[in-house]
C-alpha positions in Angstrom: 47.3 132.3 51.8 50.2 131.5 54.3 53.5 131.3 52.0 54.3 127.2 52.0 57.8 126.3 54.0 60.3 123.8 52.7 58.6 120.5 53.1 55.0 121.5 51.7 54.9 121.1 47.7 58.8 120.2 47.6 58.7 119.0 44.2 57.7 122.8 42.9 59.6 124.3 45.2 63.0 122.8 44.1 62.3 123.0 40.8 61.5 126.8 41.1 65.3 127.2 42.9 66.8 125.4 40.1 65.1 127.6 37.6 65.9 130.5 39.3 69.6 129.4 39.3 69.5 129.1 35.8 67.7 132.2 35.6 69.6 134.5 37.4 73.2 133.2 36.3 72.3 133.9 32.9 70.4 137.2 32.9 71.6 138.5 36.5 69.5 139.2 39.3 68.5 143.1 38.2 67.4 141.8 34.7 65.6 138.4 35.7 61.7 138.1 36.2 59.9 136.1 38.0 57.4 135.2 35.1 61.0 134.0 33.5 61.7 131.7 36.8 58.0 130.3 36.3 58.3 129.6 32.9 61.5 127.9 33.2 60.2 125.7 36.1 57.1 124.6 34.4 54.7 126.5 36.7 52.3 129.7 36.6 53.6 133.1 37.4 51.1 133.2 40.8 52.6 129.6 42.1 55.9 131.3 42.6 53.9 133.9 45.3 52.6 130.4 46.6 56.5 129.6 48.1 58.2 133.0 47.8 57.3 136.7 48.8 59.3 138.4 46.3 62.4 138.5 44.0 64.6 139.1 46.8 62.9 136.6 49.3 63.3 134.0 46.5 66.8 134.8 46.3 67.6 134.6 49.7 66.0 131.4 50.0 68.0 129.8 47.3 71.4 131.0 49.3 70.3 130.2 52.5 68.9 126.5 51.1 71.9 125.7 48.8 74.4 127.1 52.0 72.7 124.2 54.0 73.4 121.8 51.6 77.4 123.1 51.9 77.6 122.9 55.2 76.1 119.5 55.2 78.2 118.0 52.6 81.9 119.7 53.5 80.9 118.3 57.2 80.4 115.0 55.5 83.6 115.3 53.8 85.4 116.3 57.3 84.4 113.5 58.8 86.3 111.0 57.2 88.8 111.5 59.9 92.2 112.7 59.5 94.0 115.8 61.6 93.3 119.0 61.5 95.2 120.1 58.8 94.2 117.4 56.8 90.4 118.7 57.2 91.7 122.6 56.6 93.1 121.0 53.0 89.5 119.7 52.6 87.9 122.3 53.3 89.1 124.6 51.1 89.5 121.9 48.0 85.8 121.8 48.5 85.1 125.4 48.2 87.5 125.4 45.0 85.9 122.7 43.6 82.0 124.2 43.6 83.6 126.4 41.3 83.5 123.5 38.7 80.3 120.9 40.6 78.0 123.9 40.8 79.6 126.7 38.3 75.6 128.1 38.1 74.9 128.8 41.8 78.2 129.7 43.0 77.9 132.4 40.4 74.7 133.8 41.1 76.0 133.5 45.1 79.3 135.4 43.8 77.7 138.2 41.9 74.2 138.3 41.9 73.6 137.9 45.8 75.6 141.0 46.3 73.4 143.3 44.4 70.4 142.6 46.4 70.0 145.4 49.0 67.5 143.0 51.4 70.4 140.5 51.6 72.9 143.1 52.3 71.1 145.1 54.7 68.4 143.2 56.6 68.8 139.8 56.2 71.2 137.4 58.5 72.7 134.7 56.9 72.4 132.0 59.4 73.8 129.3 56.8 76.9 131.7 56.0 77.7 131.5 59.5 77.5 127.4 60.2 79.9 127.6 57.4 82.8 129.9 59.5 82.0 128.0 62.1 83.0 124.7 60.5 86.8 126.8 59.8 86.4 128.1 63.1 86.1 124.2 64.7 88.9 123.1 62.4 90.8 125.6 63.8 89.9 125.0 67.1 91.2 121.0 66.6 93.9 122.4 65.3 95.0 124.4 68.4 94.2 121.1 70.7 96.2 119.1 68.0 99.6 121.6 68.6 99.7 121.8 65.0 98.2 125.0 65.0 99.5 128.2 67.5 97.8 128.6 70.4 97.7 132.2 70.5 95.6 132.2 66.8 92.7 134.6 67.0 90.3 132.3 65.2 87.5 134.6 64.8 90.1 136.7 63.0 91.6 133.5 60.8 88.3 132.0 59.8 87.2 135.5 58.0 90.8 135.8 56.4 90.3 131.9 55.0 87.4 132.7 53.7 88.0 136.1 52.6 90.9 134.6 50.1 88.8 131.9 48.9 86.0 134.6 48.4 87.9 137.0 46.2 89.8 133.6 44.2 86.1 132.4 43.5 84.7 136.1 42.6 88.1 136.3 39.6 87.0 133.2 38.0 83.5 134.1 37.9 84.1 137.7 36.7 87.1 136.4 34.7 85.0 133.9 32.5 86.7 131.1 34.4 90.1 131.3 32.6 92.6 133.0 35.2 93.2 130.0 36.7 92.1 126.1 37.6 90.3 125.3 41.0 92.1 122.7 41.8 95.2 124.1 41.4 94.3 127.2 43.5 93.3 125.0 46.1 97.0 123.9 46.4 98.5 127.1 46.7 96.2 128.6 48.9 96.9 125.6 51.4 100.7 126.3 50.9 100.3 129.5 51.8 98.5 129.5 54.7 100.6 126.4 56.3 104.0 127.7 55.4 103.2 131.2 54.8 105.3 133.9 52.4 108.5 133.5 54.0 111.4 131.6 53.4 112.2 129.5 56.6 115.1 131.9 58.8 113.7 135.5 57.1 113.9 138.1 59.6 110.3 139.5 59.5 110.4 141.7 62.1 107.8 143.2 64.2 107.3 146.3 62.8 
């Protein structure tokens, strides 16, 4: 039998991902089963195999599912107007914030996403990548704005912005949430990156 998609049996489906949220945040991905994921979602071991190949392929679909559902609402957020900068403070109180609206996933996107070799090796994460682009066309208005410099390598910039906000979200998780508060990290990471680490008239050189 064909494996369903997204839109056939929708009701299981979902309700498989959000017992494999649960799941996997509180055992981790290694220790989970999938006859744990069915109990918890109120369906047979086999139906799992009716929506998902495997472990792995269930994971993946539960990142590449809840990434949509990012992409769609921080573009939703953005476009409320506002300049470029404006939508670049957005954008990363957003990502802060899932840290506290969806504690569960982004942990088992954090930590438990990482230890799968399928996702690391031979899986492209088309959902990951709508989600650069959306820093990547901030950016970009940014540059048209003159707020931004026009010499910015954004392909460069949108991996560094999202390599900070990356390892902040990856302490809190592994810290057991008490190094520091979203919000406020939101803040300081916007700081930095508009007026960066040096006082205004500090020689810093070339070299």
């Amino acid at each position: 039998m064909p494996r369903r998609g997204p839109n056939n049996g929708g009701d299981k489906r979902d309700r498989i991902l959000r017992a494999a949220v649960k799941i996997f945040s509180r055992n981790g991905f290694f220790n989970s089963k999938v006859s744990e994921i069915a109990r918890a979602s109120g369906v047979a071991d086999g139906t799992i195999y009716l929506y998902f190949k495997n472990k792995d392929d269930l994971l993946i679909s539960l990142f590449e599912e809840k990434m949509g559902e990012v992409v769609a609402d921080v573009r939703r957020r953005l476009a409320a107007g506002g300049s470029a900068i404006d939508k670049l403070r957005i954008f990363i109180e957003n990502h802060m914030d899932l840290l506290e609206r969806e504690s569960g996933l982004v942990e088992v996107i954090m930590v438990e996403l990482r230890q799968s070799t399928k996702f690391l090796k031979d899986y492209t994460p088309v959902k990951f990548f709508e989600y650069l682009e959306v820093i990547s066309d901030i950016l970009e208005e940014g540059k048209r704005e003159g707020a931004i410099r026009p010499d910015l390598n954004v392909s460069v910039a949108r991996r560094a912005i999202f390599g900070a906000l990356d390892e902040l979200c990856l302490t809190y998780v592994l810290s057991g949430k008490r190094k520091y508060h979203p919000s406020v990290t939101a803040a300081e990471v916007c700081r930095l990156l508009l007026e960066g680490l040096c006082v205004p008239g500090a020689d810093v050189g070339k070299g």
